[in-house]
C-alpha positions as CSV (number, residue, x, y, z in Angstrom):
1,X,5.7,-16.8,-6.4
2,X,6.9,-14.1,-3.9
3,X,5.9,-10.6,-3.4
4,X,7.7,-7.1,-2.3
5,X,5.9,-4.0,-0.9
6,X,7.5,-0.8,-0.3
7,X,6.4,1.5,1.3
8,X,8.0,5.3,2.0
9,X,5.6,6.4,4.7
10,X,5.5,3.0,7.2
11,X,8.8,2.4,9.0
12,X,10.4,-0.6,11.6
13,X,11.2,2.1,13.7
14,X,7.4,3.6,14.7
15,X,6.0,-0.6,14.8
16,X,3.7,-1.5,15.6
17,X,2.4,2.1,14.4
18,X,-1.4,3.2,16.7
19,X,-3.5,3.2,15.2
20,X,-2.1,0.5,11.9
21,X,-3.3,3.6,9.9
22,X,-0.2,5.9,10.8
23,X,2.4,5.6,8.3
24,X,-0.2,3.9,6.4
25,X,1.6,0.5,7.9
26,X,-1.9,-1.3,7.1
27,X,-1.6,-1.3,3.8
28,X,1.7,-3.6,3.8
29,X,0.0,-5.6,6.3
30,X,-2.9,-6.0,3.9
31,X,-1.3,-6.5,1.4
32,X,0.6,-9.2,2.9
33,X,-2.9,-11.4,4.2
34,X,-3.6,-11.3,0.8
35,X,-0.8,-12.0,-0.6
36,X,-0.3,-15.1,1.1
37,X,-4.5,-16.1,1.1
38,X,-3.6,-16.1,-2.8
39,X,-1.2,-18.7,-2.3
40,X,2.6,-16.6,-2.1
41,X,5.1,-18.5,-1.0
42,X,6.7,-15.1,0.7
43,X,6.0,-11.6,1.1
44,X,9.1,-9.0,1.8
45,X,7.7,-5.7,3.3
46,X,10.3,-3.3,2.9
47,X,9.7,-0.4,5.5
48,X,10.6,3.4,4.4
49,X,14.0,2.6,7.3
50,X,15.2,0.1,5.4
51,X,14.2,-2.8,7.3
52,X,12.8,-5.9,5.4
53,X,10.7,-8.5,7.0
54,X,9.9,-11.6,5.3
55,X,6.1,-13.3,5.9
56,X,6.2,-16.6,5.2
57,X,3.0,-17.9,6.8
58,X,0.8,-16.6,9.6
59,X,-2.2,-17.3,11.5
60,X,-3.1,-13.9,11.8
61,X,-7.0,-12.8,10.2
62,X,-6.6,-9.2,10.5
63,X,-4.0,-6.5,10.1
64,X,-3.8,-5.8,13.7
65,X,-3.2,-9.6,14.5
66,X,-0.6,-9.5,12.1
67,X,1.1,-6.5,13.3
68,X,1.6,-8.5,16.5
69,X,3.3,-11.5,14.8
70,X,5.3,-9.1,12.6
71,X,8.0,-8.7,15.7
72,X,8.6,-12.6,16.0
73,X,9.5,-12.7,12.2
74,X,12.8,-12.6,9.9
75,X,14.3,-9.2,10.0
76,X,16.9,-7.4,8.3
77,X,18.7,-4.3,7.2
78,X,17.7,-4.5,3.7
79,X,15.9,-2.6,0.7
80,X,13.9,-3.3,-2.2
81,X,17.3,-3.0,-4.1
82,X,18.6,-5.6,-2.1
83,X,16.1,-8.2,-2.4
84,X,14.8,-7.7,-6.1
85,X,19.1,-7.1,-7.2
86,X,19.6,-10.8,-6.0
87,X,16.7,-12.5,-6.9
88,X,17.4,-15.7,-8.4
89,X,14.2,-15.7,-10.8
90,X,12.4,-13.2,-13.0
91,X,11.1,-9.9,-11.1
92,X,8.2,-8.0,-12.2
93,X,6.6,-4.5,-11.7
94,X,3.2,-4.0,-11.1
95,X,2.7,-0.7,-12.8
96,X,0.0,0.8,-14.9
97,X,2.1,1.3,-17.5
98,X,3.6,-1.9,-18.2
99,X,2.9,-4.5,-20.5
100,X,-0.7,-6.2,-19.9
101,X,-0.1,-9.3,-17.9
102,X,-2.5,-11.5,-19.8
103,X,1.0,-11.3,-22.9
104,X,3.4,-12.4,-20.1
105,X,4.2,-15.6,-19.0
106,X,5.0,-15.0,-14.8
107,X,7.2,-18.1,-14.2
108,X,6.3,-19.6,-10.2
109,X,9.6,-18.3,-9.1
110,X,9.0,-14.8,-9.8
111,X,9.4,-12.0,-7.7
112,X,6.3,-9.2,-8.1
113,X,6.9,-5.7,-6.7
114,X,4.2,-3.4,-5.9
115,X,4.3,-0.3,-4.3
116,X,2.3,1.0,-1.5
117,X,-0.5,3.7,-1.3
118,X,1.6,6.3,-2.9
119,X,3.7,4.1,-5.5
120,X,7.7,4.1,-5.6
121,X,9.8,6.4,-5.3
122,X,11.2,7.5,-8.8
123,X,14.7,6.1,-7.8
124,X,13.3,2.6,-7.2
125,X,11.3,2.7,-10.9
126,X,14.8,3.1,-12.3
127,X,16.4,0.4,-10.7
128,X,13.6,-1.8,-11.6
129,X,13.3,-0.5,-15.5
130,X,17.3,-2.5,-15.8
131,X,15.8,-5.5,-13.3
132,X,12.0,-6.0,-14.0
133,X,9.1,-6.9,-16.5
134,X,7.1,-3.8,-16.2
135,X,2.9,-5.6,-16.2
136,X,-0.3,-4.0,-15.4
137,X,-3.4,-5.7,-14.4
138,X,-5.0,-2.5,-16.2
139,X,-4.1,1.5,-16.7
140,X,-5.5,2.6,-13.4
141,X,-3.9,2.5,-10.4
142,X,-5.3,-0.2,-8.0
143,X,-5.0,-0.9,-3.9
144,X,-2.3,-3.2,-3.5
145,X,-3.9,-6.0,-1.5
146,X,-6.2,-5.8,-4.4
147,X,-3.6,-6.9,-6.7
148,X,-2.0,-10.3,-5.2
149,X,-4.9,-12.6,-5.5
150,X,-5.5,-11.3,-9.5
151,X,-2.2,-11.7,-10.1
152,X,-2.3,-15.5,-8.3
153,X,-5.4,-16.1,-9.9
154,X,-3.8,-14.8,-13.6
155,X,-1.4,-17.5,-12.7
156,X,-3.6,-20.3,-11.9
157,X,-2.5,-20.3,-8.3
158,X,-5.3,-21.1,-5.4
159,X,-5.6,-20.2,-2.1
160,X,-3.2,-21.6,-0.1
161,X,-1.2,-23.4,-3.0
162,X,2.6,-22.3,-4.0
């Protein structure tokens, strides 16, 4: 299982953003601690520039330690177009309006998209309604980081397992 965050307010360009809060950059790098504490194989954080940079493992315990690791990892022009259009696997939106995950089977090869503080952009929800399995974890929104390790967990995953 592999995750995607996009965000439209934290971009490559201003990184590492002080303090993380600017641009909102902490919550990708939140996001993707959690991510991979709930067992992800691989996170894509795809910055508002349209840079992608993929976290496969760190040794990072805070945002800030991540943000310093961030540089050393696999970089890219890229978007969340680019990375959910050639998935391999089954994609699925996190959205409070799709289907409740507890009727969907989420196959180990999935990609899951989330968006960031503010959601996606209307353009990327219509790629995604022609690429993606619309689930919700519930109809409110929730923080992001918040849902990796429910998701993981709805999948049987543990910490640290892929």
């Amino acid at each position: 299982m592999s995750f995607l965050i996009k965000s439209d307010t934290a971009c490559w360009r201003d990184f590492p953003p002080e303090p993380l809060v600017r641009g909102r950059a902490d919550v990708l790098l939140d996001f993707a601690l959690e991510a991979l504490r709930a067992g992800a194989s691989k996170v894509y954080l795809a910055f508002c520039d349209g840079v992608v940079v993929e976290v496969e493992r760190t040794s990072a315990r805070s945002a800030k330690e991540l943000a310093g690791e961030l540089p050393h990892m696999r970089r890219y022009a890229a978007s969340l177009r680019d990375v959910a259009g050639t998935w391999r696997g089954p994609v699925f939106y996190l959205h409070e309006s799709g289907t409740d995950i507890d009727r969907v089977s989420i196959p180990r090869g999935s990609l899951i998209v989330v968006g960031d503080q503010d959601g996606l952009a209307p353009e990327d929800e219509e790629f995604l309604r022609g690429r993606a399995t619309w689930v919700s974890i519930g109809p409110l929104p929730y923080l992001s980081w918040f849902c990796t390790p429910y998701v993981a967990r709805r999948m049987g995953l543990a910490p640290g397992r892929q």
